[in-house]
MOPAC internal coordinates of N, CA, C and O (Angstrom, degrees):
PM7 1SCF
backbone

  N    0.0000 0     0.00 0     0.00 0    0    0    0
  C    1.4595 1     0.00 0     0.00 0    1    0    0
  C    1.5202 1   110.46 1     0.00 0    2    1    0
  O    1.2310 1   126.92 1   -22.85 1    3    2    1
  N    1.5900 1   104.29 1   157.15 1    3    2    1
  C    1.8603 1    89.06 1  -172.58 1    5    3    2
  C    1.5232 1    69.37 1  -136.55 1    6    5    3
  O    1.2310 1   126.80 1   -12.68 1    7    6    5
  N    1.9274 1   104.52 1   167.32 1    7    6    5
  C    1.5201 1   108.09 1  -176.15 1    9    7    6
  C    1.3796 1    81.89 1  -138.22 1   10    9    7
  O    1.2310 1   115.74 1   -45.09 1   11   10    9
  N    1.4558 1   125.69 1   134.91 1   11   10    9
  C    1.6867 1   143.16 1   171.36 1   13   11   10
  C    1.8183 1    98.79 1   -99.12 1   14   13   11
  O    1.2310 1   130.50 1   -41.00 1   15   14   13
  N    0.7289 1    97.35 1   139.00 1   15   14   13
  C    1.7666 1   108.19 1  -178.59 1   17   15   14
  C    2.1471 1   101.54 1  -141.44 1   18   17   15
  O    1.2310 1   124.61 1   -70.51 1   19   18   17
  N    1.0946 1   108.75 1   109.49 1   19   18   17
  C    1.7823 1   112.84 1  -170.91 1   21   19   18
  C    1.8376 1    83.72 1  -112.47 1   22   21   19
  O    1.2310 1   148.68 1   -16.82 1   23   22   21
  N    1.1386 1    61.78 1   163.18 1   23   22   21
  C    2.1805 1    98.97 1   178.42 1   25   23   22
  C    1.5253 1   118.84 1  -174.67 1   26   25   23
  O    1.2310 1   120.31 1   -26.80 1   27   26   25
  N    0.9789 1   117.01 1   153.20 1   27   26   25
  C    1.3753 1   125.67 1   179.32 1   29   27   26
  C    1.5190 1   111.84 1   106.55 1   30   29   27
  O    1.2310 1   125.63 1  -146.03 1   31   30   29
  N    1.4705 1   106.78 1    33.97 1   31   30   29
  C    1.9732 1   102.27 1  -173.12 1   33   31   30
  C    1.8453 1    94.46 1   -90.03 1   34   33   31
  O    1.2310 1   127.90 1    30.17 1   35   34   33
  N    1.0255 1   102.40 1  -149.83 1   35   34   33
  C    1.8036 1   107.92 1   174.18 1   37   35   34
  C    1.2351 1   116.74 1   135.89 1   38   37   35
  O    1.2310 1   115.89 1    25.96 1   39   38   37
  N    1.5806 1   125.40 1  -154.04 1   39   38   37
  C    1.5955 1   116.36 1  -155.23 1   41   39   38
  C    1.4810 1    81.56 1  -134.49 1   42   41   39
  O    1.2310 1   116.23 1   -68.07 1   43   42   41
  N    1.1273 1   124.78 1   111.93 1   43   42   41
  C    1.8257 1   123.91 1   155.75 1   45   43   42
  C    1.5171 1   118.01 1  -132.60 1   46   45   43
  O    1.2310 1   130.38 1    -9.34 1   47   46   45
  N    1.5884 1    97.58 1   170.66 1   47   46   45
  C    1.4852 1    99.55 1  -170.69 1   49   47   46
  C    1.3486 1   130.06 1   -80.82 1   50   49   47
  O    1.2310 1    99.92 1    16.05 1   51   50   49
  N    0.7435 1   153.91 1  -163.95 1   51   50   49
  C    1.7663 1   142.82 1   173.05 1   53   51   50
  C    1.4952 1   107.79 1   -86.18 1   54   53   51
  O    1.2310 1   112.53 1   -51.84 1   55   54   53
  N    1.3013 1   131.71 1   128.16 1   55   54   53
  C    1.1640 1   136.98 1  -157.28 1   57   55   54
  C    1.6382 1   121.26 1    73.70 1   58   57   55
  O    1.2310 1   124.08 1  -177.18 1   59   58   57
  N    1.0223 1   109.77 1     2.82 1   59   58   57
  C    1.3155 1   106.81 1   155.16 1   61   59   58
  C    1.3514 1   133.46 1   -93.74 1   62   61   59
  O    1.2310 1   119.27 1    -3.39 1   63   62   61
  N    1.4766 1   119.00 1   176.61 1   63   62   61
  C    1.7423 1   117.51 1   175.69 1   65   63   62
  C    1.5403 1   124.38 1   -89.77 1   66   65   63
  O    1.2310 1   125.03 1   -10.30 1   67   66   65
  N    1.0146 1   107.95 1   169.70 1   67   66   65
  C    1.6134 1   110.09 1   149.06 1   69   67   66
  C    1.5878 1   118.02 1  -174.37 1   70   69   67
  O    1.2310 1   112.72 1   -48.96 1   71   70   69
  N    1.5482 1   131.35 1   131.04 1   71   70   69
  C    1.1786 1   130.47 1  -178.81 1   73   71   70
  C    1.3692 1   106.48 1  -109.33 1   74   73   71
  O    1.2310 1   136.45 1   -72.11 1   75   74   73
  N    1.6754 1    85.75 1   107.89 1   75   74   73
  C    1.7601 1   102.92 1   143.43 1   77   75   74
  C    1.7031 1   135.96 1   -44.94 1   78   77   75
  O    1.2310 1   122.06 1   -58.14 1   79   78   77
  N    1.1894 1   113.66 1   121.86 1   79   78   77
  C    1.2373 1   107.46 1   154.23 1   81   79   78
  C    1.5643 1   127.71 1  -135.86 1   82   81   79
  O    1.2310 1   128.23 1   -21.13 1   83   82   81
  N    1.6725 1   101.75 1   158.87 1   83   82   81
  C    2.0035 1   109.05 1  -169.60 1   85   83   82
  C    1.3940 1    98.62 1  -119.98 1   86   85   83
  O    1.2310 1   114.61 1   -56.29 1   87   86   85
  N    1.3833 1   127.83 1   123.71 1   87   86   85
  C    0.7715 1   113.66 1   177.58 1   89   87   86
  C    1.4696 1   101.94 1  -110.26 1   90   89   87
  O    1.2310 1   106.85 1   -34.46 1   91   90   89
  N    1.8097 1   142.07 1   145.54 1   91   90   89
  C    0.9706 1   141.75 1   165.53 1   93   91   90
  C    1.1961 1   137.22 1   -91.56 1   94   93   91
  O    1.2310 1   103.83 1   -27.47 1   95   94   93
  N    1.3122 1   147.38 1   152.53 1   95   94   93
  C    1.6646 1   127.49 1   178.34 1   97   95   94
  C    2.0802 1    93.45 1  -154.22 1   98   97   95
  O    1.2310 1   125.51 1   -21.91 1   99   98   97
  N    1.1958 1   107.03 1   158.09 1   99   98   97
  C    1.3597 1   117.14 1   167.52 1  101   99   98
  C    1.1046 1   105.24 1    98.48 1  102  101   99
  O    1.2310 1   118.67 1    42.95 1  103  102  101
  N    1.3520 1   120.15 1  -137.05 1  103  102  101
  C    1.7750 1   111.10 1  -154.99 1  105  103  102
  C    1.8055 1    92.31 1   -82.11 1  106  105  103
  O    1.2310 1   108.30 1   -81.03 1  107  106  105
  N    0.9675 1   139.47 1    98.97 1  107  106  105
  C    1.3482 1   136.79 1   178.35 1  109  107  106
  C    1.6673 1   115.15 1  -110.63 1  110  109  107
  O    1.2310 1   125.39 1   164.46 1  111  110  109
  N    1.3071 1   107.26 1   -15.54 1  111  110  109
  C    1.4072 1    95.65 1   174.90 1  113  111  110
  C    1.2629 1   140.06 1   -75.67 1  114  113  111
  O    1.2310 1   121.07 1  -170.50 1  115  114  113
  N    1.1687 1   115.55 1     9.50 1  115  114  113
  C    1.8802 1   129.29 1   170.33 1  117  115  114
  C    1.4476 1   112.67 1   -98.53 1  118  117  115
  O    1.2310 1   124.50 1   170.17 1  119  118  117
  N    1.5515 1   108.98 1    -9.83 1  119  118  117
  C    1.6052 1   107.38 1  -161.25 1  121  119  118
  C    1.6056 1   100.73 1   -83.94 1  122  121  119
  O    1.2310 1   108.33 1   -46.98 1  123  122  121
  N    1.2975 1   139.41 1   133.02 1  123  122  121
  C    1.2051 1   162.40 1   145.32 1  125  123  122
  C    1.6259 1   117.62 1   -28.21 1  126  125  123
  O    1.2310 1   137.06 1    90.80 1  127  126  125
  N    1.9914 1    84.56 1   -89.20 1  127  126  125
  C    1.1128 1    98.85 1  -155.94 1  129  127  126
  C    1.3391 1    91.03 1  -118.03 1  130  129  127
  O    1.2310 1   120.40 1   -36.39 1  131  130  129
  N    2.0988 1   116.83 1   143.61 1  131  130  129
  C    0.7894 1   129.15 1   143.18 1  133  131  130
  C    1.8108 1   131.70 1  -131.83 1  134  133  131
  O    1.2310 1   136.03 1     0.99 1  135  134  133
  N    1.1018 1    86.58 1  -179.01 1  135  134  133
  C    1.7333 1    84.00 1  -148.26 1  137  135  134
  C    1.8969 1   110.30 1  -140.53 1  138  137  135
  O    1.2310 1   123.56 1    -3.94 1  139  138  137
  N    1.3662 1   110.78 1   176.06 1  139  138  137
  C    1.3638 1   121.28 1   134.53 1  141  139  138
  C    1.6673 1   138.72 1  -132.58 1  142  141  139
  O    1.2310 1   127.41 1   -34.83 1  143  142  141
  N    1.4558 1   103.34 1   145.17 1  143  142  141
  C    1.4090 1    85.28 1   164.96 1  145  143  142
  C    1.6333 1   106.66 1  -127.15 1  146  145  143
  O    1.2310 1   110.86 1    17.49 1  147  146  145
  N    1.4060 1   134.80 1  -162.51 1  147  146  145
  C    1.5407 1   135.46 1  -137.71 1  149  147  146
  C    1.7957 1    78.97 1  -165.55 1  150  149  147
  O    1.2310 1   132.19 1   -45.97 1  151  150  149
  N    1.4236 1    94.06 1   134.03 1  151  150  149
  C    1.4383 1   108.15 1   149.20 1  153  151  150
  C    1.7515 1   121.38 1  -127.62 1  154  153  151
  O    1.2310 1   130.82 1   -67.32 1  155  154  153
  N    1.1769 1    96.73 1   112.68 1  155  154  153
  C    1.4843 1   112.09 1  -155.41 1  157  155  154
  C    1.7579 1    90.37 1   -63.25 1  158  157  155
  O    1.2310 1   112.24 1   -12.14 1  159  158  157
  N    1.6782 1   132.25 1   167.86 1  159  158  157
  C    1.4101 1   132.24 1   163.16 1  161  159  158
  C    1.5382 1    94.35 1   -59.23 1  162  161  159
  O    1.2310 1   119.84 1   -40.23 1  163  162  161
  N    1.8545 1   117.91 1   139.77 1  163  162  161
  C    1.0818 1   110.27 1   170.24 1  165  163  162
  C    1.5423 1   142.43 1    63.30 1  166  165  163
  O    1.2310 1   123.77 1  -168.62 1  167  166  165
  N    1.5511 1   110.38 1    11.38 1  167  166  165
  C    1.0920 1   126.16 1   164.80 1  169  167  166
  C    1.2707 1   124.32 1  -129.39 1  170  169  167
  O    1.2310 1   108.14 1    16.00 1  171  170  169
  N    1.4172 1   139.76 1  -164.00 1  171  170  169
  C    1.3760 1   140.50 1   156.74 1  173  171  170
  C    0.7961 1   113.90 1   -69.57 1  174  173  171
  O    1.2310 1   118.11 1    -8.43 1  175  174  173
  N    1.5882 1   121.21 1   171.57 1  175  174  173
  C    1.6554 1   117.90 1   176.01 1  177  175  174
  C    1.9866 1    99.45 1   -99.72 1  178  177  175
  O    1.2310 1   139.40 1   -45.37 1  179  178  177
  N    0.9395 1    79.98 1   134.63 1  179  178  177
  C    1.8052 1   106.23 1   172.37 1  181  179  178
  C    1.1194 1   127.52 1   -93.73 1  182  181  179
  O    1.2310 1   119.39 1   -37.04 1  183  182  181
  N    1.8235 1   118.77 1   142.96 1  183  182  181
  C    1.8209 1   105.98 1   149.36 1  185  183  182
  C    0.9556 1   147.02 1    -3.63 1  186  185  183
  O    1.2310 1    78.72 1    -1.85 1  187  186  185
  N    0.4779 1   174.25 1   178.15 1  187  186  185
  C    1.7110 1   159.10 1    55.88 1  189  187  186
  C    1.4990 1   117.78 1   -57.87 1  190  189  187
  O    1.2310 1   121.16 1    76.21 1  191  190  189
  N    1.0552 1   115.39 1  -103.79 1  191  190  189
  C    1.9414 1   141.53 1   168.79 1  193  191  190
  C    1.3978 1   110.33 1  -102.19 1  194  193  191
  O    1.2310 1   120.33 1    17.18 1  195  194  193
  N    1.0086 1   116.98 1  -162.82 1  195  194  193
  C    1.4401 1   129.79 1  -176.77 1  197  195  194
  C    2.1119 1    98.04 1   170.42 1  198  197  195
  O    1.2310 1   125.46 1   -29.27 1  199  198  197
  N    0.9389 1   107.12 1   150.73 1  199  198  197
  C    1.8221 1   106.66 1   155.49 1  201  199  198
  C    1.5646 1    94.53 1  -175.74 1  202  201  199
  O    1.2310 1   136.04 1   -24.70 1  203  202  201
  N    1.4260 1    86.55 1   155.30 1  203  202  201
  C    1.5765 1   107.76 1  -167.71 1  205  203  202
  C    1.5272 1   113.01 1   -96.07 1  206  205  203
  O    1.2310 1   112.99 1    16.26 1  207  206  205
  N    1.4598 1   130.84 1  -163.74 1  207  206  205
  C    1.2723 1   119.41 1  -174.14 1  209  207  206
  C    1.1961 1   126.77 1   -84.04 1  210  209  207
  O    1.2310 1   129.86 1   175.30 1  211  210  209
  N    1.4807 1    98.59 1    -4.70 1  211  210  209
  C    1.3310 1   112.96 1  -160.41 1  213  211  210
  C    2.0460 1   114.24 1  -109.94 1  214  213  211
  O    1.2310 1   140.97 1   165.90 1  215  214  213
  N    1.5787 1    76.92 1   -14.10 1  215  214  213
  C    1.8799 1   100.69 1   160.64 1  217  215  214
  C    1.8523 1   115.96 1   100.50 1  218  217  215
  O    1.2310 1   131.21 1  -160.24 1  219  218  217
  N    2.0580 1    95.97 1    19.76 1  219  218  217
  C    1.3767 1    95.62 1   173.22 1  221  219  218
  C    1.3802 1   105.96 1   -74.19 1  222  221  219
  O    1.2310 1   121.14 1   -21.41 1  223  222  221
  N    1.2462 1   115.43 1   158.59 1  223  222  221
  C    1.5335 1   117.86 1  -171.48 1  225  223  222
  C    1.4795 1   108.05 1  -114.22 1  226  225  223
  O    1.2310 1    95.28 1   -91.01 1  227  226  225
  N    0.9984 1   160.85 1    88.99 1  227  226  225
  C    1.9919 1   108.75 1   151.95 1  229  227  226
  C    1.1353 1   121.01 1  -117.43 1  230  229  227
  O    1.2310 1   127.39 1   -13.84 1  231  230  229
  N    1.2973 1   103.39 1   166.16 1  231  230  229
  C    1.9570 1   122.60 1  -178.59 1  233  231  230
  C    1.2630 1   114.23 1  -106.18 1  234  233  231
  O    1.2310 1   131.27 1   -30.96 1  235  234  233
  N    1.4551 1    95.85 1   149.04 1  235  234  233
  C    1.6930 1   116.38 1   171.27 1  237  235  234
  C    1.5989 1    97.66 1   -61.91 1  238  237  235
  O    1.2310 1   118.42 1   -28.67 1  239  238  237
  N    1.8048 1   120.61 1   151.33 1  239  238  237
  C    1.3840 1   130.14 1  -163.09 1  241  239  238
  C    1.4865 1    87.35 1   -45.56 1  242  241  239
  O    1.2310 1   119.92 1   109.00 1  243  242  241
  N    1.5025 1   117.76 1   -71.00 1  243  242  241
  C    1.6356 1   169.98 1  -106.27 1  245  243  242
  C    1.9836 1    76.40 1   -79.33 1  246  245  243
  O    1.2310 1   118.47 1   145.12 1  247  246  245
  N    1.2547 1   120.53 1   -34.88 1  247  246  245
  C    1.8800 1   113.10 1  -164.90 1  249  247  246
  C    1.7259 1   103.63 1  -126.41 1  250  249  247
  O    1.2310 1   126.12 1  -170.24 1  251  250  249
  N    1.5478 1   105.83 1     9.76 1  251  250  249
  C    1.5206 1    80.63 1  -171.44 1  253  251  250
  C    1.3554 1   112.81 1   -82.11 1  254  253  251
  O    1.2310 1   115.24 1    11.52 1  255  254  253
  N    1.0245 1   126.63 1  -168.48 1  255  254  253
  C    1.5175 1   119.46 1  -162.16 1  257  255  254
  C    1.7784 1   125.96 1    43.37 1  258  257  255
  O    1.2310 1   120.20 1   164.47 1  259  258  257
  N    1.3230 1   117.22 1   -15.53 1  259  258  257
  C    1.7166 1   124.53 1   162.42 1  261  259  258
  C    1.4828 1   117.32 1   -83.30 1  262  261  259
  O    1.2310 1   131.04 1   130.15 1  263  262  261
  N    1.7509 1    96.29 1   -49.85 1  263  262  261
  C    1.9546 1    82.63 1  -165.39 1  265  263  262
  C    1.3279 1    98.31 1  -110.04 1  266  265  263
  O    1.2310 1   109.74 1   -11.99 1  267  266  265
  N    1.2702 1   136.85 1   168.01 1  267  266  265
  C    1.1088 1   159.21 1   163.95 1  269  267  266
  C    1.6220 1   118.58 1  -111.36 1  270  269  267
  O    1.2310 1   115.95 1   -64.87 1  271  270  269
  N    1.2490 1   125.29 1   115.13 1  271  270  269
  C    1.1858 1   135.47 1  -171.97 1  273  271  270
  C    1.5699 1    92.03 1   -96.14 1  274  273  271
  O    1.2310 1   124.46 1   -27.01 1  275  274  273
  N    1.4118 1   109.04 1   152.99 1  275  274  273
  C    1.8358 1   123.26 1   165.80 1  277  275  274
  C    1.2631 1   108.98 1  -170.44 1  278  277  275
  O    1.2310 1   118.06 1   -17.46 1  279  278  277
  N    1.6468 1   121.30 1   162.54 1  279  278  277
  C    1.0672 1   117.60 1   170.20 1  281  279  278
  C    1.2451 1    99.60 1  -156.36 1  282  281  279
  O    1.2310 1   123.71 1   -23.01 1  283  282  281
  N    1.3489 1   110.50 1   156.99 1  283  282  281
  C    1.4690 1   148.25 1   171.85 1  285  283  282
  C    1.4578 1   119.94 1  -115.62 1  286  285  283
  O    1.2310 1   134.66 1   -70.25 1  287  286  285
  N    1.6406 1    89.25 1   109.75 1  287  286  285
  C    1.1600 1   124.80 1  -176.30 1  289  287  286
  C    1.3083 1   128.80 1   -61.92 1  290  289  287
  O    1.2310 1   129.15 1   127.59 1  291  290  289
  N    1.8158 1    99.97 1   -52.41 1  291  290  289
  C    1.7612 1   100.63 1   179.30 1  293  291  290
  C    2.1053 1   102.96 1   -69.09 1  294  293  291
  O    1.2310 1   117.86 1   137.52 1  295  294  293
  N    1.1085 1   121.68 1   -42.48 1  295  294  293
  C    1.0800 1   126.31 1   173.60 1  297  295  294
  C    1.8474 1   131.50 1   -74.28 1  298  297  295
  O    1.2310 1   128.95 1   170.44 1  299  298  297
  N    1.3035 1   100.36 1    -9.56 1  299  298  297
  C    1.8785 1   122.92 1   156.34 1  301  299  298
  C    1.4636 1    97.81 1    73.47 1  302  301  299
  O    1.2310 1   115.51 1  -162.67 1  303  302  301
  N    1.5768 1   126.13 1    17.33 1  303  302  301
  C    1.0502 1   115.49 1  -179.57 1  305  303  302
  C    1.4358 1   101.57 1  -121.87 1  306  305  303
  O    1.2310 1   124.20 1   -23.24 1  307  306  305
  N    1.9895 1   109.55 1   156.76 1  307  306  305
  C    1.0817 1   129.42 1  -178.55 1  309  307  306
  C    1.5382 1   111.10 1  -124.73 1  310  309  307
  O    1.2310 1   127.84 1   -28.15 1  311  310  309
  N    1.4986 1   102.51 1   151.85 1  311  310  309
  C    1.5446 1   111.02 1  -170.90 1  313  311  310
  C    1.6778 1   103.33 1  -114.26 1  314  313  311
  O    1.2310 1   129.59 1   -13.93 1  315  314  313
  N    1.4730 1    99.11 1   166.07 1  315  314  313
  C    1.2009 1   112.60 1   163.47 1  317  315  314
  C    1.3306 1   105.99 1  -145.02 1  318  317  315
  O    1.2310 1   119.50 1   -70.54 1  319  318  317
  N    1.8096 1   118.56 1   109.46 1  319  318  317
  C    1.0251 1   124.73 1   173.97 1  321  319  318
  C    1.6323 1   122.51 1  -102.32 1  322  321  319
  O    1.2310 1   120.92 1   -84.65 1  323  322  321
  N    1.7814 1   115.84 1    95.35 1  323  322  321
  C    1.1152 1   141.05 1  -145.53 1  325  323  322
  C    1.8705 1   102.39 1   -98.13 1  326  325  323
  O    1.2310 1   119.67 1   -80.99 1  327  326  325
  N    1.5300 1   118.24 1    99.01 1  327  326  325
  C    1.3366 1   110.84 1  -154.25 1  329  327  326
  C    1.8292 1    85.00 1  -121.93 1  330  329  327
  O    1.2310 1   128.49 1    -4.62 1  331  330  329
  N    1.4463 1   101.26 1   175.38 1  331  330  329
  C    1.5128 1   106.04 1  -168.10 1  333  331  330
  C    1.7986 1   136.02 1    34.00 1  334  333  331
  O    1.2310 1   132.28 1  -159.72 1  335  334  333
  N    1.1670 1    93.89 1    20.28 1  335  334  333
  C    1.6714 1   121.09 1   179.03 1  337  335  334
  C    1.5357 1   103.36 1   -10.84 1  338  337  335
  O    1.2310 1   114.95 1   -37.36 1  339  338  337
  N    1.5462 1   127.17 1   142.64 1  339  338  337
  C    1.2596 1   114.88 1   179.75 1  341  339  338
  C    1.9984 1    94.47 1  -144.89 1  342  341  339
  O    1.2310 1   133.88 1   -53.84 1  343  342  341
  N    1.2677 1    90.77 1   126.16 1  343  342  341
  C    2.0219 1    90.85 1   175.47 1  345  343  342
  C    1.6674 1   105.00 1    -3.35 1  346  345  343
  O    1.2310 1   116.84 1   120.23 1  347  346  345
  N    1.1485 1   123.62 1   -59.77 1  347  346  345
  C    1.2324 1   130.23 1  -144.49 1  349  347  346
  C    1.6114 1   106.17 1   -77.49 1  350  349  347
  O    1.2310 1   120.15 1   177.89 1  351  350  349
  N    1.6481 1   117.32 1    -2.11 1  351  350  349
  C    1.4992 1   132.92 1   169.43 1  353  351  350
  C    1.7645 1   108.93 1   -72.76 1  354  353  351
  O    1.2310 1   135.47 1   155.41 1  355  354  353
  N    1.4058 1    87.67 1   -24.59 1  355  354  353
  C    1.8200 1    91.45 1  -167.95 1  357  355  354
  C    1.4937 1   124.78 1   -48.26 1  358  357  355
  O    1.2310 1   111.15 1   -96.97 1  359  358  357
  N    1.2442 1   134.26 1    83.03 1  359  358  357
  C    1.7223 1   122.59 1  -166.30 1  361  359  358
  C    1.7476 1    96.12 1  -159.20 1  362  361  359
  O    1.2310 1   121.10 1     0.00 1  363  362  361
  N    0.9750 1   115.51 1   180.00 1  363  362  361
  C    1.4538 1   130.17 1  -155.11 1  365  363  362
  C    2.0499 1    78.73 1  -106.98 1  366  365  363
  O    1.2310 1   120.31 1   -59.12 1  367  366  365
  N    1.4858 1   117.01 1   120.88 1  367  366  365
  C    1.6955 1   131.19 1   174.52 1  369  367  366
  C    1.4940 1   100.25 1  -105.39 1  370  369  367
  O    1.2310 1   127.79 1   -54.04 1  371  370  369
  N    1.5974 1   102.61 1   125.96 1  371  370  369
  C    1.3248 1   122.55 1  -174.82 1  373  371  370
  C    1.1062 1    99.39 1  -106.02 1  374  373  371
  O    1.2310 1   117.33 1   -30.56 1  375  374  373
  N    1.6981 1   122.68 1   149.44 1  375  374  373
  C    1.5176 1   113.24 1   169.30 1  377  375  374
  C    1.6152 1   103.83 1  -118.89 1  378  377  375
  O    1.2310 1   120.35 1    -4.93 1  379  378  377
  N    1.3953 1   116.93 1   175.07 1  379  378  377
  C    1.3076 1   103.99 1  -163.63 1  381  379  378
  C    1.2775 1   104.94 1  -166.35 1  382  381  379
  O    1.2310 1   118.43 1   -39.39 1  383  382  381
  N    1.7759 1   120.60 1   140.61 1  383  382  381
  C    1.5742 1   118.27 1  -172.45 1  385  383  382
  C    1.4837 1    93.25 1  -132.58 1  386  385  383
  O    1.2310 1   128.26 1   -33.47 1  387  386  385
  N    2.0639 1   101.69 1   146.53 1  387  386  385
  C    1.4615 1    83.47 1   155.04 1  389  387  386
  C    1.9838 1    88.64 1   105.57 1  390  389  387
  O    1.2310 1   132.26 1   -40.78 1  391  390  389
  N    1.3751 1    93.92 1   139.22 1  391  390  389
  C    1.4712 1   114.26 1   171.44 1  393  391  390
  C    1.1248 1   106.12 1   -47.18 1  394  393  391
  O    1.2310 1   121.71 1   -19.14 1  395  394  393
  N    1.6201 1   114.33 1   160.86 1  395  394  393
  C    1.6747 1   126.77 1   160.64 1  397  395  394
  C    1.1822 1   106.70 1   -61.32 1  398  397  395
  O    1.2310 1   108.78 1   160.09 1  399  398  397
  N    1.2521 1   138.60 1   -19.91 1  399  398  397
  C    1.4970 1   125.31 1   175.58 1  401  399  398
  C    1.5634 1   117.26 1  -102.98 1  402  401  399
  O    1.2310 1   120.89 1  -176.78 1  403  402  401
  N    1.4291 1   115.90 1     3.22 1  403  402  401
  C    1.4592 1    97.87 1   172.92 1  405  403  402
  C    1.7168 1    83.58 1  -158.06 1  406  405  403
  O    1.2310 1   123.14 1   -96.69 1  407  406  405
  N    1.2477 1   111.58 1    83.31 1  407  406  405
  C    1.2841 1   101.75 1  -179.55 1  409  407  406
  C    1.6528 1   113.33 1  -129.70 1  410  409  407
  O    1.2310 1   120.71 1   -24.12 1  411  410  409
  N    1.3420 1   116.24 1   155.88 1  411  410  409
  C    1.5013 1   115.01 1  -146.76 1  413  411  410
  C    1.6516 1    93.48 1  -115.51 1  414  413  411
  O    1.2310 1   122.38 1   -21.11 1  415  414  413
  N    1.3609 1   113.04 1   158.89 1  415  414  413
  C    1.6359 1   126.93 1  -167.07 1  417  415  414
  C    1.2823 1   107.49 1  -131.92 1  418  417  415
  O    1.2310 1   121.53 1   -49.29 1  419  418  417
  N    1.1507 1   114.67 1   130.71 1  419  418  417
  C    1.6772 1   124.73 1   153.86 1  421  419  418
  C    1.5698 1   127.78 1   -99.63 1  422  421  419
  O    1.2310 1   123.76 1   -40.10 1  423  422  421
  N    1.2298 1   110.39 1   139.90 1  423  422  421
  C    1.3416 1   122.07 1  -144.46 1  425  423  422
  C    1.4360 1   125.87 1   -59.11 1  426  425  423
  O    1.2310 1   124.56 1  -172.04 1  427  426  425
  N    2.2672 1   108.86 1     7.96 1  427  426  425
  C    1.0024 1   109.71 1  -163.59 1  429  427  426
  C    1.5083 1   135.67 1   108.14 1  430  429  427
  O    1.2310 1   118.56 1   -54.38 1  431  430  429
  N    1.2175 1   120.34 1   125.62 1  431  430  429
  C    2.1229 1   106.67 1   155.16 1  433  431  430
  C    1.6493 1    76.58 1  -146.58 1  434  433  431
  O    1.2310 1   138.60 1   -23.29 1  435  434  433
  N    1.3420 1    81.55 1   156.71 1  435  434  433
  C    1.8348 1   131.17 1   174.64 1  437  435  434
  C    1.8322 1    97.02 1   -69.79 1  438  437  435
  O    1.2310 1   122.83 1   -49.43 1  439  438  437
  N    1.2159 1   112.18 1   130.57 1  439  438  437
  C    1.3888 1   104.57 1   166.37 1  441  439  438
  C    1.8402 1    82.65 1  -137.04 1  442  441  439
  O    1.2310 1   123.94 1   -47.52 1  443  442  441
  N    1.6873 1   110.06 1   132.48 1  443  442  441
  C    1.3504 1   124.37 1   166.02 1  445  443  442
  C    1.3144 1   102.79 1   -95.39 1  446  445  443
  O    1.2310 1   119.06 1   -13.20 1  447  446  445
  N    1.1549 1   119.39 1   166.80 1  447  446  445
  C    1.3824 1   122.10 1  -178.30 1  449  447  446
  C    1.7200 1   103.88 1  -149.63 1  450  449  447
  O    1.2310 1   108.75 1  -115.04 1  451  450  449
  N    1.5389 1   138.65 1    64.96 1  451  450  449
  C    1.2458 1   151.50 1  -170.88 1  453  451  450
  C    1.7342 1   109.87 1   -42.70 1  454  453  451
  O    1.2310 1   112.78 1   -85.34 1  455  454  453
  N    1.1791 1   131.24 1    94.66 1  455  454  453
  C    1.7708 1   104.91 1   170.80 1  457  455  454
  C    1.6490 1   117.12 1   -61.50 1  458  457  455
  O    1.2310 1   120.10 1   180.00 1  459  458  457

């Protein structure tokens, strides 16, 4: 079992930042790839980033050039560094370890995004 624990959501204005973080613990040493995805109000949950262990990254069209995904390895945690924020960021950011077929969830933070 692996346990994701995030922090860093909150209420900011449009054009501002905010860094996500996931932190992981438990059986983590097989996991690859971790990631985020976003569930917008009223939609599905989406992409976000993703990067692997080795520190390939990629982004959904919708953030490239804004956020910057990374992770830290000796410490098992991954970031999401969410820059020029625009209303349309506003949704509950999931973080996530682990293949599409056995992949593990953290419980979430709220990111507002104020125009």
């Amino acid at each position: 079992q692996v346990q994701l624990v995030e922090s860093g959501g909150g209420l900011v204005q449009a054009g501002e930042s905010l860094t996500l973080s996931c932190a992981a613990s438990g059986s983590i040493f097989s996991i690859n790839t971790m990631g985020w995805y976003r569930r917008l109000p009223g939609k599905q949950r989406e992409a976000v980033a993703a990067v692997t262990v080795d520190g390939t990254a990629n982004y959904a069209d919708s953030v490239k050039g804004r956020f910057t995904i990374s992770r830290d390895n000796a410490k098992n945690t991954v970031y999401l560094q969410m820059n020029s924020l625009k209303p349309e960021d506003t949704a509950v950011y999931l973080c996530y370890a682990g293949p599409l077929l056995q992949r593990y969830w953290g419980q979430g933070t709220q990111v507002t995004v104020s125009s």
